[in-house]
C-alpha positions as CSV (number, residue, x, y, z in Angstrom):
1,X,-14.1,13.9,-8.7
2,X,-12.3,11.6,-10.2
3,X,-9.8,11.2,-8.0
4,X,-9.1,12.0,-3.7
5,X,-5.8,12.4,-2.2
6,X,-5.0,10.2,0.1
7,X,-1.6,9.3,1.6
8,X,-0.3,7.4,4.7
9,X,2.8,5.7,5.3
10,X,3.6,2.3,5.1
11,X,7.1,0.9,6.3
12,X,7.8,-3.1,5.4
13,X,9.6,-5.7,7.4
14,X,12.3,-7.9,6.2
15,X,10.8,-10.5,3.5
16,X,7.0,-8.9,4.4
17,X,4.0,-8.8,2.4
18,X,1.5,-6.3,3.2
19,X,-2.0,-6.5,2.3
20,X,-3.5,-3.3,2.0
21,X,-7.4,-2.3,2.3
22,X,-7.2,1.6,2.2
23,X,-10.8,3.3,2.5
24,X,-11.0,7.3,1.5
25,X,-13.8,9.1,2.6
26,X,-16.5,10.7,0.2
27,X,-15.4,13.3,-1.9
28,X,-17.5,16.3,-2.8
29,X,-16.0,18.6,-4.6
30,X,-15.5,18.2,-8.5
31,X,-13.1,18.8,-11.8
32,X,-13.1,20.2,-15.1
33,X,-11.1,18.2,-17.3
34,X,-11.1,18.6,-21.3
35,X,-9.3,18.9,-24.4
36,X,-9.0,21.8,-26.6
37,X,-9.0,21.3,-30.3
38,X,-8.7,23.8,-33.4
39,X,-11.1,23.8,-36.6
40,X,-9.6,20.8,-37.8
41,X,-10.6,18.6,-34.4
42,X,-6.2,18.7,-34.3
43,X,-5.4,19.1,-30.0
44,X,-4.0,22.6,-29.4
45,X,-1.0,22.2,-27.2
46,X,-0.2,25.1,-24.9
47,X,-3.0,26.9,-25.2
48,X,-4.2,28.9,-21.9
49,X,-7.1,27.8,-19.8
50,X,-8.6,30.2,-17.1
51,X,-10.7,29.5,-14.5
52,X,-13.2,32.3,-13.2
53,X,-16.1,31.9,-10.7
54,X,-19.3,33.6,-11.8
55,X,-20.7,35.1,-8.6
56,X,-24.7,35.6,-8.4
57,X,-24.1,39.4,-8.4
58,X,-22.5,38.7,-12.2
59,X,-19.1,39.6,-10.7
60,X,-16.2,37.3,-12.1
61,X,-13.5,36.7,-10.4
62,X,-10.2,35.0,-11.8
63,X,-9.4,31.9,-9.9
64,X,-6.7,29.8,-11.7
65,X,-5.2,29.1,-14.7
66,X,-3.2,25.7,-16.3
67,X,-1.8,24.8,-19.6
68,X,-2.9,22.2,-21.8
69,X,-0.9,19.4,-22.8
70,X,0.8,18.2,-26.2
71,X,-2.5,16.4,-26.7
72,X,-4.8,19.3,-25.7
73,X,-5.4,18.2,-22.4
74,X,-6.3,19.7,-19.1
75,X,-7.6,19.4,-15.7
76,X,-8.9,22.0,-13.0
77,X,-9.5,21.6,-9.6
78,X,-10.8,20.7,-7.0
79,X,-13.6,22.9,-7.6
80,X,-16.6,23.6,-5.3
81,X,-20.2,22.3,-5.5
82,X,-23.1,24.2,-6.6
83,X,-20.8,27.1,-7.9
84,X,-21.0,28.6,-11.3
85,X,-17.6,28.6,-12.9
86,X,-16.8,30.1,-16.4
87,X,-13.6,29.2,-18.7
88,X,-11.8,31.2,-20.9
89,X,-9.2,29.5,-23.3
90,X,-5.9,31.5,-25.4
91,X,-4.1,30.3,-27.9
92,X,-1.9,32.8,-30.0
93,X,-0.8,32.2,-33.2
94,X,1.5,35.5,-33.4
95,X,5.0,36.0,-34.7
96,X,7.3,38.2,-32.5
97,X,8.9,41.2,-34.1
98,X,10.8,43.1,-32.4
99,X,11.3,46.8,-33.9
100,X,12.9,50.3,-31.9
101,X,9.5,52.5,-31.3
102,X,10.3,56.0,-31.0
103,X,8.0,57.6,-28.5
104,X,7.2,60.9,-27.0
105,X,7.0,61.6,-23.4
106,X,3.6,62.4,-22.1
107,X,1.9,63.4,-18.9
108,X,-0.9,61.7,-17.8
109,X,-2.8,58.8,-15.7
110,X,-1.6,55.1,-15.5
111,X,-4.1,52.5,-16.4
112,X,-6.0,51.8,-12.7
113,X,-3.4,54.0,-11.0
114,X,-2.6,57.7,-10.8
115,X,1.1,58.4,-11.6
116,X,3.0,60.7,-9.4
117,X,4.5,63.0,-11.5
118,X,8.9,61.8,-11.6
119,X,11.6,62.0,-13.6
120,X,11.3,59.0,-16.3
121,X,14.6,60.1,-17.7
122,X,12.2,61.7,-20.9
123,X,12.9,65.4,-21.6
């Protein structure tokens, strides 16, 4: 890793100098830190980075996700050692329109739930 946190607190006399030797301990976990550029090598700003874990069974779960910065920029972490991590990156290019959709009522399942069957206000 790049970095550790650390922190303690110092507090100064009056006219004091203070000559600081500050030891961390070993850091073991790691980061992902990259940029993200288009076809033209140009830095994609905004764009969304996801972080999943790729467990040994092939299961993926969704850890965490950040933003990249105005120069494509990102960083993840801290992340554990000896895991397999996957990243998935968004960027859309899409104009918004907004247009009145007429739709018909319908019975039927949610996605990944079963609906109770209630007055939507449809008729």
């Amino acid at each position: 890793m790049s970095g550790r946190l650390s922190m303690c607190t110092i507090c100064p006399g009056e006219n004091e100098q203070i000559d600081a030797v500050i030891k961390i301990g070993r850091e073991r976990r790691s980061v992902i830190y990259g940029t993200v550029i288009d076809e033209n090598r140009d830095p994609v700003a905004d764009a969304v980075v996801k972080l999943l874990q790729v467990c040994d069974n092939g299961r993926i779960i969704p850890l965490t996700h950040t933003f990249t910065d105005k120069y494509g920029q990102f960083l993840l972490g801290p992340l554990c050692p000896n895991q397999k991590y996957m990243l998935k990156i968004y960027k859309d290019n899409i104009t918004i329109r907004y247009d009145p959709i007429d739709a018909e009522c319908s019975d039927g399942d949610c996605i990944g739930n079963k609906c109770k069957r209630h007055d939507s206000g449809c008729k």
